[in-house]
N, C-alpha and C positions, 0 to 999 in steps of 0.2 A: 504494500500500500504506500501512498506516498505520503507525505509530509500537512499536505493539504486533508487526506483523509484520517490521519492519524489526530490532526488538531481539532475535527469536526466531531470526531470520539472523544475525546479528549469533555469539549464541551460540552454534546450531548450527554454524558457520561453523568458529568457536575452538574449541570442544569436539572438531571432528574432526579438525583441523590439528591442534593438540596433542597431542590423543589417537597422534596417525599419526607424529608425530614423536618420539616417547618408545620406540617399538619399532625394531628393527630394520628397515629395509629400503631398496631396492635405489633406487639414484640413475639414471635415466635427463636426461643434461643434454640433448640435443637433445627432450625433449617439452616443452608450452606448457606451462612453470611460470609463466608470466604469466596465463594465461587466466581464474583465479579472480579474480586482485585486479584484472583489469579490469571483469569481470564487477562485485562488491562497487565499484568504483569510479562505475561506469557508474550502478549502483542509488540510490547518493549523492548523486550530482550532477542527478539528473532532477526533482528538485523543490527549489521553493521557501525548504526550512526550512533551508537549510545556513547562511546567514547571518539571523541577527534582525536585523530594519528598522530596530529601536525602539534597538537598542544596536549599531551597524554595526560601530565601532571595537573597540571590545571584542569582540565576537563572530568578527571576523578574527583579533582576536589568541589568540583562544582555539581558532580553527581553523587558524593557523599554529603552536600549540607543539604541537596533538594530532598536525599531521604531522611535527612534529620528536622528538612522542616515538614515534609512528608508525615512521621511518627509524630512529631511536638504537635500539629495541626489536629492529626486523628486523636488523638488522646486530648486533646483542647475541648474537641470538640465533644468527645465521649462522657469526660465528665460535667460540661456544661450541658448535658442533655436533661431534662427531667424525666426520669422513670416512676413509676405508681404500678402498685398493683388496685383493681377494681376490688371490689367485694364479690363478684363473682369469677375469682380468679385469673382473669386475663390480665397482663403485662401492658401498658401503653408506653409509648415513649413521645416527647414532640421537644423538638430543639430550643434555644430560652435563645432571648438577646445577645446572651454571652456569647453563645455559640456562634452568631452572626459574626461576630467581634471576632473570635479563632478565626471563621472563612474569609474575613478580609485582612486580617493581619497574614495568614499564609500566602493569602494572594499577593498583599503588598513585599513580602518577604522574597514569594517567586520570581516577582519581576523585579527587584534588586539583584538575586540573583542571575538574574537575564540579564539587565546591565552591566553586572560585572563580566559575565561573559562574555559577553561585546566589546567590553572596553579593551579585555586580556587577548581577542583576538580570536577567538573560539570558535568553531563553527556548532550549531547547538539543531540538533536535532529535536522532535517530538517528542523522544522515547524515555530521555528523564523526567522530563513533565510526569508522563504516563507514568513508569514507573513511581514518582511520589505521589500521585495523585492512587497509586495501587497501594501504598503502605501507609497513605492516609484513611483509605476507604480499610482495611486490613483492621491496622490496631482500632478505627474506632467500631469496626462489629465485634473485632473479640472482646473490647471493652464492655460495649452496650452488651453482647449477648451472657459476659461475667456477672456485670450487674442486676440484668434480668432474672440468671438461674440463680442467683442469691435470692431476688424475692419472690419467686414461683417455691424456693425450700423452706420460706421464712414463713410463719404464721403473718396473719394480715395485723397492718400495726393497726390501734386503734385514733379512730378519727380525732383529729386539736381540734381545740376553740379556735372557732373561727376560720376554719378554711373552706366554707360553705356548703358542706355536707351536713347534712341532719343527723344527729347523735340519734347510734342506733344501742339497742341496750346490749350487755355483756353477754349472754346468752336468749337463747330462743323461749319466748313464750309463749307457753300454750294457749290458745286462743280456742273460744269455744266456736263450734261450725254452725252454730243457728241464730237465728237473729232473735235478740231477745226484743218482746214486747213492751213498748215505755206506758 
């Protein structure tokens, strides 16, 4: 593929992840949250362009901070997430402001590092992008999916003052089944 279709995965890729993580919805931790950033990994590594010949030392060093802002980004982002368990045990997850904050500081972090590359004379392929954008997506489901299997093992905590659920009682009461006459 080229360069042009790698970048358009690249942002497709982010645009739906992000998009998916800003609404609500349901954490299942036993499905393959791996399987995308292997996938985006796999795609990376199959060619040539991930290191420049011409600039080797530099261009390592600049594919070893993209996977370190890669992992800082997905763990940013992981535990800026809010996870809850329901009362009838399903997992939600949906991303906070904070999280916003992770995705634009990595972004702003990435194209520092594309400037640096540029200035050092680098030719910079697709493929480290993808690659951090695969170790970003990576640490933050093993994170989110850790977090999860902690509270699907955890009993349900019970509901605070104040955070707009109606205080339900400590155990179930029996309720009789016919309507009594006033």
């Amino acid at each position: 593929m080229s360069g042009f279709v790698d970048a358009l995965v690249i942002v497709a890729v982010a645009v739906l992840v992000i998009a998916r993580q800003f609404r609500t919805h349901a954490i299942d931790a036993e499905r393959r949250w791996w399987l995308a950033p292997a996938i985006l990994a796999v795609m990376a590594l199959r060619g040539p362009g991930i290191v420049d010949s011409h600039h080797r030392v530099e261009s390592l060093g600049l594919l070893v901070a993209e996977m370190a802002v890669g992992v800082a980004t997905g763990a940013g982002w992981a535990w800026s997430t809010r996870i809850w368990r329901a009362p009838d045990g399903v997992v939600w997850s949906r991303s906070t402001r904070a999280a916003a904050a992770v995705w634009a500081g990595g972004i702003a972090l990435r194209g520092g590092l594309f400037g640096l590359g540029y200035a050092l004379g680098v030719r910079q392929d697709s493929a480290p992008l993808m690659l951090g954008l695969a170790a970003t997506l990576l640490v933050r489901g093993g994170i989110t999916a850790r977090r999860a299997s902690l509270l699907t093992s955890s009993p349900a905590p019970a509901p605070t003052y104040g955070d707009g659920t109606p205080s339900a009682p400590a155990a179930p009461v029996a309720r009789p089944t016919w309507k009594e006459r006033v």
